[in-house]
GURO-357249 format. One record per residue (C-alpha): residue in one letter; x, y, z. Coordinates in steps of 0.001 Angstrom, whole numbers. Each point is the difference from the previous one (the first is absolute). Layout:
% GURO-357249
{kenu "a", {X, Y, Z}}
...
//
This chain:
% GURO-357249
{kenu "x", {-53998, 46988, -47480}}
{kenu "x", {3692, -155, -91}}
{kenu "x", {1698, -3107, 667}}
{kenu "x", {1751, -530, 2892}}
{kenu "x", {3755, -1903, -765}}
{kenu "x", {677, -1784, 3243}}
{kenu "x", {2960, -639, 1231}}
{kenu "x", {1522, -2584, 1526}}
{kenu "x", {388, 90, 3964}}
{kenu "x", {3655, 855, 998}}
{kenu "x", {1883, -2872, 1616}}
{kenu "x", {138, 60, 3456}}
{kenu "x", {3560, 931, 1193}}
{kenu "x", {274, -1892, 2906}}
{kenu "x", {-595, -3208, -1654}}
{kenu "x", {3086, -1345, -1937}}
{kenu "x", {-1121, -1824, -3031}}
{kenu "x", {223, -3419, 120}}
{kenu "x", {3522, -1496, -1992}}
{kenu "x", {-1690, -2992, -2169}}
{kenu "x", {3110, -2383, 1079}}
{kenu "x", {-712, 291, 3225}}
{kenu "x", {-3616, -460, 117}}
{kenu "x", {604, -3017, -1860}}
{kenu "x", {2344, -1210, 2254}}
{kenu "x", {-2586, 599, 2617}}
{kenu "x", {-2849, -2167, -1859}}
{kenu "x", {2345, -3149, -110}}
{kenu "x", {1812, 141, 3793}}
{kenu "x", {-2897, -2475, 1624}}
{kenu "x", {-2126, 2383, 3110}}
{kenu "x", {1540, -2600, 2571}}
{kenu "x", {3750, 665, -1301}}
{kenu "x", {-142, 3638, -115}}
{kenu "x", {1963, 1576, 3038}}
{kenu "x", {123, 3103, 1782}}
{kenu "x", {2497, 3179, -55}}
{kenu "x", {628, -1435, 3803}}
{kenu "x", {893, -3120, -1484}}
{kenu "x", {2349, 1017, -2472}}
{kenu "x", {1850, 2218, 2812}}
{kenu "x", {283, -3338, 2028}}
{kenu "x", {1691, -1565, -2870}}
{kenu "x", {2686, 2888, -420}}
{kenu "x", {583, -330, 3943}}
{kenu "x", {370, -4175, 512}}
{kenu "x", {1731, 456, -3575}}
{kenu "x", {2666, 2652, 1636}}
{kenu "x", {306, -2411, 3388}}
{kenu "x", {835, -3002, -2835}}
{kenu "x", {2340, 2304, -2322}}
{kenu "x", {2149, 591, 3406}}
{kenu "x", {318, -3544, 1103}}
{kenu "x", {920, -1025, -2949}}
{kenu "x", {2651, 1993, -982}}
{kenu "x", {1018, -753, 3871}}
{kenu "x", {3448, -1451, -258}}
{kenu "x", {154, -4009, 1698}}
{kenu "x", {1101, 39, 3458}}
{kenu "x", {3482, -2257, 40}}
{kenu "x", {-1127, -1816, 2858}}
{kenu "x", {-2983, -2964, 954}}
{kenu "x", {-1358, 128, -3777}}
{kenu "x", {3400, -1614, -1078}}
{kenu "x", {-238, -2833, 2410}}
{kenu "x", {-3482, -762, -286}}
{kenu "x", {600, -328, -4270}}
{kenu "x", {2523, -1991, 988}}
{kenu "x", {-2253, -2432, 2519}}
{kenu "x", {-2289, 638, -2864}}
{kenu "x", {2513, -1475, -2934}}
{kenu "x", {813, -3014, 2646}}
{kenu "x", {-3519, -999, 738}}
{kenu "x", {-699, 424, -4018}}
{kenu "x", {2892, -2333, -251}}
{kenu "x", {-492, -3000, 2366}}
{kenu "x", {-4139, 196, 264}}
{kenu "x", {261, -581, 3431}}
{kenu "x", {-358, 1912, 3107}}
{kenu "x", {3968, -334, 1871}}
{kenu "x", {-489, -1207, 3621}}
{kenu "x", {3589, 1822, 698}}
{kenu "x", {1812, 2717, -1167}}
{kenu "x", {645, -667, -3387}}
{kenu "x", {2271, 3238, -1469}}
{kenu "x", {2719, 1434, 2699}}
{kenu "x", {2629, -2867, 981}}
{kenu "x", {565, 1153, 3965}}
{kenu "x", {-3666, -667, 298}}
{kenu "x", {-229, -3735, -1023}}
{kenu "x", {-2294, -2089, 1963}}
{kenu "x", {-1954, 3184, 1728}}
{kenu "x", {-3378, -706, -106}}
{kenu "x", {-1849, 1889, -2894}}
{kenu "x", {-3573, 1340, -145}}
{kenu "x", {-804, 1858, -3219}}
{kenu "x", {-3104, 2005, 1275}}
{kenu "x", {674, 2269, -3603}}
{kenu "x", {400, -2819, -2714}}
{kenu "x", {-3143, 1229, -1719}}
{kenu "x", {1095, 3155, -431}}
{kenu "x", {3810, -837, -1394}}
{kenu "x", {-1911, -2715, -2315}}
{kenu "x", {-2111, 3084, -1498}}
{kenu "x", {3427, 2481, 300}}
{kenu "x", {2272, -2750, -2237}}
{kenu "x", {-2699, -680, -1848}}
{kenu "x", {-242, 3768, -1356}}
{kenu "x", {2913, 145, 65}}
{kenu "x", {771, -2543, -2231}}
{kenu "x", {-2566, 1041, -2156}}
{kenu "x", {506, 4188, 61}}
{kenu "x", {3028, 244, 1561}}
{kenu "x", {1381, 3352, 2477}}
{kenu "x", {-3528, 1798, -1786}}
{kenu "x", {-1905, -2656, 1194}}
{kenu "x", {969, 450, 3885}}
{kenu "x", {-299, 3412, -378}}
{kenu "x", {-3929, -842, -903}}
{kenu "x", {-464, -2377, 1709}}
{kenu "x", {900, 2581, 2923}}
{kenu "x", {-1515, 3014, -1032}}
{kenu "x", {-3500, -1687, -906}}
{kenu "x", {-180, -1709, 3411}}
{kenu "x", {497, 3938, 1521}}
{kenu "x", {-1790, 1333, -2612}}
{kenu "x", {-3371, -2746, 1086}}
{kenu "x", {461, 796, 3377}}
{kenu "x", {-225, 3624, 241}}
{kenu "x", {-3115, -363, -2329}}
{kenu "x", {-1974, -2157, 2899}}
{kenu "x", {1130, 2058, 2508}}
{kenu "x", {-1252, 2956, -2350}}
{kenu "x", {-3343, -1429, -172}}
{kenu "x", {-486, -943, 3426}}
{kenu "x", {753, 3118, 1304}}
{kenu "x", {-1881, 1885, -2523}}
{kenu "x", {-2851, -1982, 844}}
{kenu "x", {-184, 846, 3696}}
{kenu "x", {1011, 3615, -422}}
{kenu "x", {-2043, 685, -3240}}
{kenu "x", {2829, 2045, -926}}
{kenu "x", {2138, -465, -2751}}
{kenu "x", {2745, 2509, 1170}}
{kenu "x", {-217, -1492, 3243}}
{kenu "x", {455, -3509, -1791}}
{kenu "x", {3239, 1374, -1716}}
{kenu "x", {1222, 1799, 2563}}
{kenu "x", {-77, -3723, 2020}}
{kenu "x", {1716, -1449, -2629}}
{kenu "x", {2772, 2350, 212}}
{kenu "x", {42, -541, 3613}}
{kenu "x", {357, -3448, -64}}
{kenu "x", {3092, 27, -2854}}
{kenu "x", {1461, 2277, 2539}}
{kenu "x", {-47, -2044, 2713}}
{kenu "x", {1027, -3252, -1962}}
{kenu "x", {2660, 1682, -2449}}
{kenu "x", {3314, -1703, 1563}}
{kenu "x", {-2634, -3461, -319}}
{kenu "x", {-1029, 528, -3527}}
{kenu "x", {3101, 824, -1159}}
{kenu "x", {1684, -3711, 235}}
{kenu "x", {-1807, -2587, -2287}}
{kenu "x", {-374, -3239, 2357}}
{kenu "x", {-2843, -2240, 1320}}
{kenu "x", {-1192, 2656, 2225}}
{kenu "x", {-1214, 1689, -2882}}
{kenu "x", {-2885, -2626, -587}}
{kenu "x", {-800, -86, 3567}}
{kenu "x", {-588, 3562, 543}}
{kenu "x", {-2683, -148, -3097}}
{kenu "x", {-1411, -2838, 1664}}
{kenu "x", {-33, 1982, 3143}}
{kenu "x", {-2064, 2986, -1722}}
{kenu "x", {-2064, -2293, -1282}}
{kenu "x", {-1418, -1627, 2917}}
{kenu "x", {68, 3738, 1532}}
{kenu "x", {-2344, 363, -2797}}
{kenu "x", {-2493, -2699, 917}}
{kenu "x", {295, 571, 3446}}
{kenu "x", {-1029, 3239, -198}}
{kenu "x", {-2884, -412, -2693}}
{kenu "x", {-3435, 1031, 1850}}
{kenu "x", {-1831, -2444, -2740}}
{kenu "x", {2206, -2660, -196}}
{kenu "x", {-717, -2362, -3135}}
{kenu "x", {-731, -3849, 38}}
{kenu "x", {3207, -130, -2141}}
{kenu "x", {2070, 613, 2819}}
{kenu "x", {-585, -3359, 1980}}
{kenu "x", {1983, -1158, -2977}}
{kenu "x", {2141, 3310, -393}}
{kenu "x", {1351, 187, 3797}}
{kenu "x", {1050, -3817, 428}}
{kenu "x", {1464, 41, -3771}}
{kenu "x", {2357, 2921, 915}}
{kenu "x", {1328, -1536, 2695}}
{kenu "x", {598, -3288, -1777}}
{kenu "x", {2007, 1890, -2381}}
{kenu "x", {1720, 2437, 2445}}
{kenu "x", {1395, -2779, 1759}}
{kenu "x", {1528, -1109, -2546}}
{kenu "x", {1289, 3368, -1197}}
{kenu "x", {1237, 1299, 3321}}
{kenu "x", {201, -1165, 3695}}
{kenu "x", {-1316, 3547, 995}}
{kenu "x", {-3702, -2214, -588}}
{kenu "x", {140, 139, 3781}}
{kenu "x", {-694, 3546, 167}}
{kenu "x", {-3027, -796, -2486}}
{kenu "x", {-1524, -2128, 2676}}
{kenu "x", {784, 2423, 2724}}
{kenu "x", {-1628, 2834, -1874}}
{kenu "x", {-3426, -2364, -684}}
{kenu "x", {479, -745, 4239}}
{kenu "x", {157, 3904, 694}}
{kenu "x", {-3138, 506, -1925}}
{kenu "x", {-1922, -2912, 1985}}
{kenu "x", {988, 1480, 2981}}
{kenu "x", {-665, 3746, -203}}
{kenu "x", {-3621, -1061, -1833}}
{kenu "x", {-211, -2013, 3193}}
{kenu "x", {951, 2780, 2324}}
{kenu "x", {-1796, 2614, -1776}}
{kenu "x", {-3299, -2303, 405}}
{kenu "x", {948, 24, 3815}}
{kenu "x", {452, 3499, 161}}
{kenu "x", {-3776, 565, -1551}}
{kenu "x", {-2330, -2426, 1313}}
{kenu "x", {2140, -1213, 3277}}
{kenu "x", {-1164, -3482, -474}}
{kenu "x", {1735, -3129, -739}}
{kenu "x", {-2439, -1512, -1810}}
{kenu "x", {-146, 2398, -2359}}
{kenu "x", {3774, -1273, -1855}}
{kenu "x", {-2444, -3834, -625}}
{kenu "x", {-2794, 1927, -2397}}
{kenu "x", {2718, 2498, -1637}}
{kenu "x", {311, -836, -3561}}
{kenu "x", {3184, 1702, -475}}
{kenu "x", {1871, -1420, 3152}}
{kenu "x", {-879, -3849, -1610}}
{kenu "x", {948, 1068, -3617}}
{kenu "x", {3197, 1390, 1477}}
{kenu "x", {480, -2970, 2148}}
{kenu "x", {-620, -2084, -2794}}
{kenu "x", {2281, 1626, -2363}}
{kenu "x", {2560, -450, 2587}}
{kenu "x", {-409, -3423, 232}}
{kenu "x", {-202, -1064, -3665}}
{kenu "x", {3417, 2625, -741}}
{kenu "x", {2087, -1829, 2801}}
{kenu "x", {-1222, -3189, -2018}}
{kenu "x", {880, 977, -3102}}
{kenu "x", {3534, 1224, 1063}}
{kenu "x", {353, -3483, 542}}
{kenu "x", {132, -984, -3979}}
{kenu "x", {3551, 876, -493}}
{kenu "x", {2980, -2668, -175}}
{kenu "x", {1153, 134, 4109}}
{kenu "x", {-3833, -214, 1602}}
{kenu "x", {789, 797, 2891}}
{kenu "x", {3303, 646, 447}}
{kenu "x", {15, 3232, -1713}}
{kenu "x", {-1583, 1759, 2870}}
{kenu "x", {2664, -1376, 1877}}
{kenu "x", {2918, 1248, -2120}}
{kenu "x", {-1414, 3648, -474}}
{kenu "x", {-1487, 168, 3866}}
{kenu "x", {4052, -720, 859}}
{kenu "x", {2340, 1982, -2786}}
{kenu "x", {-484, 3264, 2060}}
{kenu "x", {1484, -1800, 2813}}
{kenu "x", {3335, -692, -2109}}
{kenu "x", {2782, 1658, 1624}}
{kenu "x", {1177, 600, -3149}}
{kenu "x", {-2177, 2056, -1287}}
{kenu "x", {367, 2331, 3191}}
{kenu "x", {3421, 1756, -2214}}
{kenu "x", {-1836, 1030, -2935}}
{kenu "x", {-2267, 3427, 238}}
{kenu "x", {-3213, -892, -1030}}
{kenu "x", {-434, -2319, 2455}}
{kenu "x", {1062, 2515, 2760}}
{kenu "x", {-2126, 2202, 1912}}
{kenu "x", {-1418, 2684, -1708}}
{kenu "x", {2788, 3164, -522}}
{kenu "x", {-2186, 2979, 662}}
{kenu "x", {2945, 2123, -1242}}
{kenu "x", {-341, -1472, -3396}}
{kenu "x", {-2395, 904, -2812}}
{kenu "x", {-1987, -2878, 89}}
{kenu "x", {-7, -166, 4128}}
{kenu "x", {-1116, 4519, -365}}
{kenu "x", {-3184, -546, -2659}}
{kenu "x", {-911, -2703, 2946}}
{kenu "x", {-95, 2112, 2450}}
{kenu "x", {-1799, 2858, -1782}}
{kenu "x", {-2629, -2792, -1599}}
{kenu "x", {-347, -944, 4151}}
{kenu "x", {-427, 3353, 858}}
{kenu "x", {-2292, 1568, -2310}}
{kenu "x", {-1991, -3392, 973}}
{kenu "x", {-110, 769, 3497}}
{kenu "x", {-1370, 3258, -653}}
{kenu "x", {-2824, -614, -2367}}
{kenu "x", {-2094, -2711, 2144}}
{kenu "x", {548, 2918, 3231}}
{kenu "x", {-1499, 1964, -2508}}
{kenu "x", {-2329, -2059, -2480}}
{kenu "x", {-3948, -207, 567}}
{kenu "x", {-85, -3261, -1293}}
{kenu "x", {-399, -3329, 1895}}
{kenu "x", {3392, -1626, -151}}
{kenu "x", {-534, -3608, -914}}
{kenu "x", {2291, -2691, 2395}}
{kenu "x", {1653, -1391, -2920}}
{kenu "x", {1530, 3972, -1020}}
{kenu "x", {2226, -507, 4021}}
{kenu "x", {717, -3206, 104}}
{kenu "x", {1385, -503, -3359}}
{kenu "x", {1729, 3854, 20}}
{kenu "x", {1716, -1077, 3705}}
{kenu "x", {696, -3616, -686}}
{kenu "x", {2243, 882, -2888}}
{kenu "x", {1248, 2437, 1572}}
{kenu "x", {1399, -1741, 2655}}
{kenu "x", {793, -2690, -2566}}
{kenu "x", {2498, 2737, -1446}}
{kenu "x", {1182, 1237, 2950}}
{kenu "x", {1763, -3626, -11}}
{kenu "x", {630, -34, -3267}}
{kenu "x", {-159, 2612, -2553}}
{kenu "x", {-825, -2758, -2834}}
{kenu "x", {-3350, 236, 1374}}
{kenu "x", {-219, 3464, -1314}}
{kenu "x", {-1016, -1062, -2956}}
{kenu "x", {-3745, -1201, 958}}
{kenu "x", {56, 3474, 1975}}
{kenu "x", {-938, 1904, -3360}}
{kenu "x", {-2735, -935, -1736}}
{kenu "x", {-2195, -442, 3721}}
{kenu "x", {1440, 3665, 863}}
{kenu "x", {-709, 1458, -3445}}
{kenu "x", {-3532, -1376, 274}}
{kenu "x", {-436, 1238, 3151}}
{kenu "x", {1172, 3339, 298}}
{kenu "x", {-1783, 680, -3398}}
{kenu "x", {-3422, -1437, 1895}}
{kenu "x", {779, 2168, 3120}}
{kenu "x", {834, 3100, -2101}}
{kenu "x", {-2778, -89, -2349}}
{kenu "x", {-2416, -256, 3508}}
{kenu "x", {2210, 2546, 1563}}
{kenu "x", {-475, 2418, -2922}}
{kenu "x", {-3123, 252, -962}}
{kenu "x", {-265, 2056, 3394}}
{kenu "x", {1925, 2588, -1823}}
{kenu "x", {25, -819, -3637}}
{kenu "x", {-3047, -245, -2421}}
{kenu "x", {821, -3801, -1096}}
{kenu "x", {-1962, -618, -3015}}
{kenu "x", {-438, -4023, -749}}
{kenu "x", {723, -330, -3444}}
{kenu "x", {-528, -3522, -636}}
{kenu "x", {-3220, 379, -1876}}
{kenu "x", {-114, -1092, -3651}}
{kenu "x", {2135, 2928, -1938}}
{kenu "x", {-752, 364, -3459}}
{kenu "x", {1384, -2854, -2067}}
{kenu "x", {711, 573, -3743}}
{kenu "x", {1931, -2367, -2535}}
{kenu "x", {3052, 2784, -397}}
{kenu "x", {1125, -603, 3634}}
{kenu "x", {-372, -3640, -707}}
{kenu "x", {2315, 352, -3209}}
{kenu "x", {2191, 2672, 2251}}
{kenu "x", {431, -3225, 2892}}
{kenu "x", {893, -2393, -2675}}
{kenu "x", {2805, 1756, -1834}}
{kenu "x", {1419, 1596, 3481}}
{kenu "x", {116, -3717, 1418}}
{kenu "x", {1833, -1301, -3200}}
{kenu "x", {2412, 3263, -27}}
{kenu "x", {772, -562, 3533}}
{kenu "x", {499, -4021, -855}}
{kenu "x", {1822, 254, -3800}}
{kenu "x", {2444, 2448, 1021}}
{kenu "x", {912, -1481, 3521}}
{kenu "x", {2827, -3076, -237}}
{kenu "x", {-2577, -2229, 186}}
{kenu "x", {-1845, 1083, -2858}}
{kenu "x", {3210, 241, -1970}}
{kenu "x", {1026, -3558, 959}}
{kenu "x", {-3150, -1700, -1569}}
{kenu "x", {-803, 2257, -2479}}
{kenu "x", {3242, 260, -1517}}
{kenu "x", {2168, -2435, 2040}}
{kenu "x", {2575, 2234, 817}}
{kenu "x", {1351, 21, 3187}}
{kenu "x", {1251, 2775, 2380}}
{kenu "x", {3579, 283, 1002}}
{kenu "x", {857, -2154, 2809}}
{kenu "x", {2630, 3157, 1478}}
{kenu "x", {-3791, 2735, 12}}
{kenu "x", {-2281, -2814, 1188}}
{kenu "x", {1824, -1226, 3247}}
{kenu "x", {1116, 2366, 2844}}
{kenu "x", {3414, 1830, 14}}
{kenu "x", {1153, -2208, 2964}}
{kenu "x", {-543, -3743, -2357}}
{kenu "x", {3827, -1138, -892}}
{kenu "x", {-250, -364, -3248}}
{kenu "x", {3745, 750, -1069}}
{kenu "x", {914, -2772, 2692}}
{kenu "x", {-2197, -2435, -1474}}
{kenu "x", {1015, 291, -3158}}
{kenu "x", {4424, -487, 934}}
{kenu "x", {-1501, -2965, 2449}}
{kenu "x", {-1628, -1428, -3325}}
{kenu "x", {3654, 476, -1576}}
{kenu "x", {1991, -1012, 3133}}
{kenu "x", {-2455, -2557, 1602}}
{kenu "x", {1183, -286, 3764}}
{kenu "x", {994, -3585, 965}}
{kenu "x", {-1521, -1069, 3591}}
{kenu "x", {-2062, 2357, 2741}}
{kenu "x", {-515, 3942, -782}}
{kenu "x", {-320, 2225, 2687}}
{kenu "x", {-2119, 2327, -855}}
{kenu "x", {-2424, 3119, 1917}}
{kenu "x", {-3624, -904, 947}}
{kenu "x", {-1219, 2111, -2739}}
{kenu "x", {1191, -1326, -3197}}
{kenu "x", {-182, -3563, 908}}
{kenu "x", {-3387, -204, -1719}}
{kenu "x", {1227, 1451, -3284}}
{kenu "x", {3475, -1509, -192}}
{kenu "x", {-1986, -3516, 1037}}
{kenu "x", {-2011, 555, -3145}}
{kenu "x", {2349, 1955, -2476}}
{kenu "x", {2874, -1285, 1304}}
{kenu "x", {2137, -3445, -1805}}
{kenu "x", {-1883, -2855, -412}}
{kenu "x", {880, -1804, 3687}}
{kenu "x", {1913, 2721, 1639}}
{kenu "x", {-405, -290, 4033}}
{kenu "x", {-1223, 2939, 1551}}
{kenu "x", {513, 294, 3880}}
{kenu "x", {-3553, 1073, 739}}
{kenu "x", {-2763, 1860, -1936}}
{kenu "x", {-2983, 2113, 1703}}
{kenu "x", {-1572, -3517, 1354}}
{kenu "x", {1260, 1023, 3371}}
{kenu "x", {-2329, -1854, 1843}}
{kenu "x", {1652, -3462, -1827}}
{kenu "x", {3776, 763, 1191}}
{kenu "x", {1363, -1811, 2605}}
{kenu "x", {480, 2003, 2894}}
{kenu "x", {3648, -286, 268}}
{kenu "x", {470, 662, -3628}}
{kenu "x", {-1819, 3365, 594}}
{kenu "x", {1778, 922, 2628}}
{kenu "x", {3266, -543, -1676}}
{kenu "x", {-1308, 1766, -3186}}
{kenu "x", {-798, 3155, 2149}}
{kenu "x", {3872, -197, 1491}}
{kenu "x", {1346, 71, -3246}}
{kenu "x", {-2163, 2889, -1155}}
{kenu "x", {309, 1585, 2873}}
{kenu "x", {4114, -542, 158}}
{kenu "x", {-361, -1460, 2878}}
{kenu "x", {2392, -1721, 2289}}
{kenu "x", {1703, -3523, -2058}}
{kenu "x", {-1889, 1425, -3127}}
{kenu "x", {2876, -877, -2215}}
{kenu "x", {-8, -3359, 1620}}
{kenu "x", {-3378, -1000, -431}}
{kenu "x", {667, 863, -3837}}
{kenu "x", {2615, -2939, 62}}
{kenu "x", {-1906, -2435, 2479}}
{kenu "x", {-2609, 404, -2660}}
{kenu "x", {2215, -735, -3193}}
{kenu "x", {-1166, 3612, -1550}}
{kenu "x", {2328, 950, -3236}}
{kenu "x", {-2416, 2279, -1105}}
{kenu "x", {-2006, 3218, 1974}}
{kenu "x", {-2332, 2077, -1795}}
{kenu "x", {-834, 3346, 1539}}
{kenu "x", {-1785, 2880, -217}}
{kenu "x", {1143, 3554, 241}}
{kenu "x", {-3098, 1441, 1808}}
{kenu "x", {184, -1148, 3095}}
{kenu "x", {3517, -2452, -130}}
{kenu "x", {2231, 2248, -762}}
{kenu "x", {1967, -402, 2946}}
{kenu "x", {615, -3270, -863}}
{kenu "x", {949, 410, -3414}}
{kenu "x", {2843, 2145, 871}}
{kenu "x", {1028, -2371, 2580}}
{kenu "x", {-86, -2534, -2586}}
{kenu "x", {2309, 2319, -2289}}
{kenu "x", {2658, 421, 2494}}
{kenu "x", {135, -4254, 316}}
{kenu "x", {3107, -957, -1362}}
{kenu "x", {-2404, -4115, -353}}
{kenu "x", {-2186, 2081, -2173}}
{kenu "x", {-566, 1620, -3539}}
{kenu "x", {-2616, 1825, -1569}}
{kenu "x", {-1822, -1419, -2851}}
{kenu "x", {-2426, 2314, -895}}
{kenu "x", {-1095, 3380, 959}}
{kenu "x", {-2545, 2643, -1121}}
{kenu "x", {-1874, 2163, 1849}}
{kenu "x", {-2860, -2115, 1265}}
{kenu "x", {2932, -2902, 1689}}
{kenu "x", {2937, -1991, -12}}
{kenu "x", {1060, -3406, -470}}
{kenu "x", {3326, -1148, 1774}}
{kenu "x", {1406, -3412, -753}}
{kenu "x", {2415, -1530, 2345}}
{kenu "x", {3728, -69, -1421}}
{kenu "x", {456, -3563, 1268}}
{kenu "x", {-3145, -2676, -175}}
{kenu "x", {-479, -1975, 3085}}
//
C-alpha cells in the first residue's frame, strides 16, 4: 500500500484569523468591563453632544453676574441680607436662591478658569441628555427612538442650554426626578435619592418649586388613574404607589427646607414672577409663537395632540396634566419652556413608539448585545479623545488656556473693558441690561454699574428711568444729570439710536469705539 500524504484542511475563509494583540487584549479586559458595539456608539454620540457645548462660546449675560455673586460670597463667607453689588439697589431686600451654584461657578473658575465654565456647562448638558437617553430608551426599548428623544429635547431647549446660569443645574435635577418618577421598579435608594435632590436643588435654583409640582402631578394622576379603574375611594388607602408618592412629597417639601432662608425662599421665588420689572424683558413674556423657540412649541404640541388621538396605548394621568400644566405655565411665561422639553421629548417618543408599531416592525433591542474587550478599549480612548482635545482637557492636562476673544460670545465687550481698565470711570456708569453682568465682573475694581440682569432687585423707579434713557425717552438727557452719570456705555446692537444721539451732544465725547459699543464721557463732570 501506498501512503497517503495528508494534507492539512484549508482555512475556512469566512473566519478571519485571530490578531494575537488583540486576543490578548481580550484575556485581560475583566467579563464585567467589557462593553458592547452599542456602547461604544453611545460614547461617540454623548461625546459629540459634549464636544459642541464645549466649544459653545459663554453667553455675556447671567453667568457674569452670578461669578460675580459667586467672588462676593467667596469673599465675605456670608450670605448678604441686601443687595450687595449694584449701588441704586442698596437696602433692597436680597434672597440668593442660586448661591450654591455661583460658589461652585467661582470656584472653577478660580481653579480652571473660562475652560472650566465651559465644562462645567457642557458636562451638566452632556449628564442630562444621558438620563433622559436612558429613560426613554428604557420605555421605548429603542435605541433610535432614545436618540431621536434626545435630539428632540436639545431642540426644544437650545435658546435654554445655550446661556450657562443656575438654570442649568435645575433642569438636570428636573430630568432626574423625571427619571425616578417614571421608573416602574423604583429602588429603595430613592427614598434617599428624591428628598436629597431637592435639598440640593433648592439650593442651586429657585425653579425647586417646579420639582415639587412635578412629584404633586404624579400623586395625582396615580390617584386619578386608580379612580378611573376601580371607581372606589378606598382603593387610593391600600395603593402602594399613591403612599410612596405621597410620601416622597412630603419628605422633598421637607428637605427643601435645609437651605439658608427656610422658609422664606418659597416666598421670594413664589413672588419674582410678579415683579413688574421683569414684565420688559422677553423671556418672561408670553410665549412669541412667531419666534423659533415659540414654532418648535407649537409643532412639539401638535404632533402631541395627534399621537394620543391616535395611540393604542393607555395614556397615564401624569402624561396631561404635566404636558397642559406647563403649557399653560408658558403661555404666561415662555421661561417655563424650558421644563416643556424633556416631558415632551419623553412623551412623544412613548406615544410614537405605541403609535408605530401599528405600522412599523419595532424590534426591542435592549437585550444583552455581544460584549467584547475591543469596544471596551474603543469607549475608553473615544471618551479621552473627546475630553483631551476639548478646552477642558487642554486646561488640566496642559494648563493652557483658551483665548478669552473664541471662548465668550461675539456680543461680550471686551475692547470696552479693557480702555475702562485704562480709563477707570469715576462715579455711576450707565450702562445696557446686557453687559452689566460682565462689566460688573471684568470691569475696574469698584466701578458702579447702573443695573446688571438682577432685574427683579432694581427699584422700580430706577427701572423705569433706565428704560427712558434707553429708550430716548422724554427728559432722557435729564435723568442722565439728576443721576450724576459722566460715563454711558452702550451697545451697538440694539442702542444705536442712542449712540448717535449721544454723538451729536455737544456735553459729550466718545471714548472708545469698536464694533461691538461705545463709551462716551461727558466733556464737563458734574
Amino acid at each position: 500500500m501506498t501512503a497517503t500524504m495528508l494534507e492539512p484542511p484549508a482555512p475556512d475563509v469566512d473566519q478571519a484569523p485571530e490578531q494575537p494583540e488583540l486576543a490578548h487584549l481580550e484575556d485581560r479586559v475583566p467579563p464585567h468591563l467589557k462593553l458592547s458595539r452599542r456602547a461604544a456608539g453611545c460614547v461617540v454620540g454623548f461625546g459629540l453632544i459634549f464636544a459642541w457645548f464645549v466649544l459653545k462660546p459663554l453667553w455675556h449675560t447671567d453667568l457674569w453676574g452670578h461669578l460675580a455673586y459667586g467672588r462676593h460670597l467667596a469673599a465675605t463667607g456670608s450670605l448678604p441680607s441686601t443687595e450687595p453689588l449694584i449701588v441704586l439697589s442698596r437696602g433692597m431686600p436680597f434672597v440668593d436662591t442660586a448661591w450654591l451654584w455661583q460658589l461652585l461657578g467661582y470656584g472653577v473658575f478660580q481653579s480652571l478658569g473660562v475652560a472650566g465654565l465651559q465644562g462645567l456647562a457642557s458636562l451638566t448638558i452632556t449628564a442630562t441628555c444621558i438620563v433622559l437617553f436612558h429613560r426613554v430608551q428604557q420605555r421605548t426599548r429603542s435605541t433610535l427612538l432614545a436618540w431621536l428623544g434626545v435630539g428632540i429635547f436639545l431642540a426644544l431647549d437650545w435658546g435654554h442650554l445655550g446661556v450657562v446660569r443656575p438654570q442649568l443645574g435645575g433642569l438636570f435635577c428636573f430630568v432626574v426626578l423625571l427619571h425616578r418618577l417614571t421608573s416602574r421598579q423604583p429602588s429603595r435608594w430613592d427614598w434617599l435619592v428624591v428628598p436629597g435632590l431637592h435639598a440640593l436643588w433648592a439650593n442651586l435654583h429657585g425653579s425647586f418649586v417646579v420639582g415639587l409640582a412635578l412629584t404633586g402631578v404624579f400623586l395625582l394622576g396615580r390617584a386619578i388613574d386608580l379612580l378611573r379603574r376601580t371607581g372606589r375611594w378606598t382603593s387610593l388607602l391600600h395603593d402602594q404607589t399613591v403612599r410612596r408618592l405621597l410620601l416622597w412629597l412630603q419628605l422633598s417639601a421637607a428637605a427643601t427646607l435645609l437651605n439658608p432662608y427656610g422658609l422664606g425662599l418659597y416666598a421670594e421665588v413664589l413672588t419674582l414672577a410678579d415683579n413688574p420689572n421683569l414684565q420688559a424683558l422677553t423671556e418672561w413674556q408670553a410665549l412669541n409663537f412667531r419666534a423659533l423657540h415659540g414654532l418648535a412649541f407649537a409643532g412639539s404640541a401638535v404632533t402631541l395632540i395627534l399621537l394620543y388621538r391616535w395611540t393604542p396605548r393607555r395614556v397615564a394621568s401624569w402624561e396631561g396634566l404635566s404636558l397642559v400644566g406647563i403649557a399653560l405655565a408658558t403661555f404666561w411665561s415662555a421661561r417655563f419652556s424650558v421644563w416643556w422639553g424633556p416631558i415632551a421629548a419623553l412623551a412623544l417618543m412613548m406615544q410614537f413608539h405605541a403609535v408605530g408599531r401599528r405600522w412599523l416592525p419595532w424590534r426591542a433591542d435592549l437585550e444583552p448585545s455581544p460584549t467584547n474587550g475591543k469596544w471596551s478599549v474603543v469607549c475608553v480612548g473615544m471618551a479621552w479623545i473627546f475630553f483631551a482635545y476639548s478646552p477642558l482637557g487642554m486646561r488640566i492636562l496642559h494648563q493652557r488656556e483658551p483665548l478669552l476673544e473664541k471662548a465668550v460670545s461675539a456680543g461680550t465687550p471686551l475692547g470696552v473693558v479693557e480702555w475702562l481698565k485704562k480709563h477707570p470711570p469715576q462715579g455711576l456708569v450707565f450702562n445696557p441690561y446686557e453687559w452689566g453682568d460682565y462689566l460688573q465682573w471684568a470691569g475696574p475694581t469698584g466701578m458702579q454699574v447702573f443695573l446688571n440682569s438682577h432685574a427683579h432687585l432694581v427699584p422700580r423707579d430706577v427701572w423705569l428711568h433706565y428704560l427712558q434713557i434707553a429708550e430716548q425717552s422724554a427728559d432722557w438727557a435729564e435723568t442722565l444729570d439728576r443721576y450724576g452719570v459722566n460715563t454711558v456705555i452702550l451697545d451697538k446692537e440694539y442702542r444705536e439710536g442712542l449712540i448717535r444721539r449721544l454723538k451729536e451732544d455737544p456735553n459729550w465725547n466718545v471714548g472708545y469705539e469698536d464694533n461691538r459699543g461705545a463709551v462716551f464721557v461727558r466733556r464737563r463732570a458734574i
